[in-house]
N, C-alpha and C positions, 0 to 999 in steps of 0.2 A: 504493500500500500504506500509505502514511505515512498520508492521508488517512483508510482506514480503521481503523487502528489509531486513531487520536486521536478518531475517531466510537464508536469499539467500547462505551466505558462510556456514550454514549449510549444506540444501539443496546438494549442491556442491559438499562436503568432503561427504554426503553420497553418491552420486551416484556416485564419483570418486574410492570411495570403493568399491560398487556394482558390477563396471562393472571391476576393477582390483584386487582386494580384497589385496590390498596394503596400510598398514596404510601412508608409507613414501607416496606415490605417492597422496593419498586423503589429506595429512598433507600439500602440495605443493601447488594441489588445494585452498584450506581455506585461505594458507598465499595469492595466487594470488589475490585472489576473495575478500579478506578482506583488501586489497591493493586498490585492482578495487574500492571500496566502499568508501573508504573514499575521493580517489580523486575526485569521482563521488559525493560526498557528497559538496564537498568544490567547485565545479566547479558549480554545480547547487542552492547551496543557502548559497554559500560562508561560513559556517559554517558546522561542524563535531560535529554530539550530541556527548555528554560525556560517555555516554555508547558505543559508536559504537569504540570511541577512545579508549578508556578500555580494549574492546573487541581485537580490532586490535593491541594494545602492547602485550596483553597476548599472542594471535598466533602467531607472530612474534618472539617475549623471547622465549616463551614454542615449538613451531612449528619450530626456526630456532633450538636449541637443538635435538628437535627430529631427523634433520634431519643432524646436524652438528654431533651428537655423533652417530646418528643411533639409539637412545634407544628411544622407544616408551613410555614409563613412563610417558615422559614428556608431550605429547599431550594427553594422557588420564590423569592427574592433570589438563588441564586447565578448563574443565568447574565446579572441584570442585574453583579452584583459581578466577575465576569468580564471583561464588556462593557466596565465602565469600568474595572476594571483596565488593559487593552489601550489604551483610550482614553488613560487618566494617563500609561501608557509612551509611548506613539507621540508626544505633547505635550510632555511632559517633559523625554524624548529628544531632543527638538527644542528646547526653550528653555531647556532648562537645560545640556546638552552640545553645542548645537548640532547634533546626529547625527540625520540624518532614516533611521529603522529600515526603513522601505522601500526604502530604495536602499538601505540596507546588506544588503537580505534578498535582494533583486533585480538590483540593480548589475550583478553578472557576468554575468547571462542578459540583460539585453536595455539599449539604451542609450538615454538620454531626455536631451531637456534638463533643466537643474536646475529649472525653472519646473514643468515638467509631476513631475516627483521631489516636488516642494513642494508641488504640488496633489493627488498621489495619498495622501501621508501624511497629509495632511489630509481628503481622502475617507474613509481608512482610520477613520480617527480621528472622524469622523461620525459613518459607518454605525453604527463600533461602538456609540457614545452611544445612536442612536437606538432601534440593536437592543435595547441594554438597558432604556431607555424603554419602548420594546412591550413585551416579557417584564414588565414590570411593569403594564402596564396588563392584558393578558390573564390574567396570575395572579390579579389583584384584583379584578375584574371581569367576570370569565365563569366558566365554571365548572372544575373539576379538571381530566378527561379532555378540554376541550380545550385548557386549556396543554401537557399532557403531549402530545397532538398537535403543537400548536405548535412547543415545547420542540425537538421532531427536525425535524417536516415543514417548517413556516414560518420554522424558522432556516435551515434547510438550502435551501431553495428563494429565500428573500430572502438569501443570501449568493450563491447559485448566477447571481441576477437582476444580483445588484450587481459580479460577477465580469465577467457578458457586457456590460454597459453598459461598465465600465471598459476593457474588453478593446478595443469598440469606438473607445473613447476614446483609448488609446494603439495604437489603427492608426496613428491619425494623425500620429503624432508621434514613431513608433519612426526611432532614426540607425544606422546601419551600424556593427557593431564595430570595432575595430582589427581583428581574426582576419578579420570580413569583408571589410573590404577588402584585405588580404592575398592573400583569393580571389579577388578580382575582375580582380587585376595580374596 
C-alpha cells in the first residue's frame, strides 16, 4: 500500500498528461495530489515520512516554477533533483555521521554482513545518481511524451530490475537472525 501511495502523484501527472497532453496542466495535478498526500499523511498517523516530504518540497519549488515562469525545464529537473537528493543523503549519511541508511532502513528484517550493508548503500547510492543522469538525458533529448513515459514506466521498471538483481545478490549473503536461531534450538 505504502508503495502505492508514494506512486499515487505519479500515477496522477501521468494520466493528467495522457488525457491533456499538457505538461502545465499534469505539473498542477502532482503539486494537488502531493499536497493531498501529505495532509493525508499527517491526519492518519500524525506523521509525514521524510521522503514523501522531500518529494512534496521538490514539486512545489520545481512545479510552482514550472508553472509561475511557464518553463517546463523545471519539472523535468525534478526527478533528476530527487535522485540526487537521495544520492547526497545515502553518502552523507555515510561520511559525514558514519550511518549507513540502508541498514538503518533494513537492519531489523534481514541480517548481512557489514561488507555487503556497505556495498548495498553504495549500490543505492548509484543507481540513484544514474537514475537521475537518465531523466536528464531523456528530458533533453527526446521528446515530451516520452519522458513522461519514462518518468512512471522506465523508472519504475529500472528500479523494479535493480531490486531483483540486488535481491539476487543478497541470497547470497543473507545470516540467520538472533529470532532465527532461536527457532532452530
Amino acid at each position: 500500500m505504502k508503495f502505492l501511495f508514494d506512486l499515487l502523484s505519479v500515477l496522477l501527472f501521468f494520466g493528467a498528461y495522457l488525457v491533456t497532453r499538457d505538461l502545465f496542466i499534469a505539473t498542477g495535478v502532482a503539486m494537488v495530489t502531493s499536497t493531498l498526500q501529505v495532509l493525508f499523511s499527517w491526519w492518519r498517523w500524525r506523521k509525514v515520512d521524510a521522503t514523501l516530504w522531500l518529494s512534496f518540497a521538490m514539486i512545489i519549488v520545481l512545479g510552482g516554477a514550472t508553472l509561475l515562469l511557464h518553463d517546463k525545464t523545471f519539472i523535468k529537473v525534478k526527478p533528476t533533483a530527487l535522485y540526487w537528493a537521495f544520492t547526497l543523503v545515502l553518502t552523507g549519511a555515510y561520511y559525514l555521521r558514519g550511518k549507513n541508511l540502508i541498514k538503518s532502513l533494513m537492519g531489523q528484517h534481514i541480517a548481512l554482513p557489514e561488507v555487503v550493508w556497505f556495498r548495498l548503500n553504495w549500490a543505492w547510492a548509484l543507481f540513484f545518481a544514474v537514475l537521475g543522469a537518465l531523466n536528464l538525458v531523456i528530458a533533453f533529448h527526446f521528446d515530451e511524451a516520452l519522458w513522461v513515459k519514462f518518468k512512471l514506466f522506465g523508472t519504475m521498471g529500472l528500479t523494479l530490475l535493480f531490486v531483483l538483481a540486488q535481491s539476487l545478490y543478497l541470497s547470497r549473503h543473507i545470516e540467520a537472525t538472533p529470532e532465527q536461531n532461536k527457532e532452530t534450538e
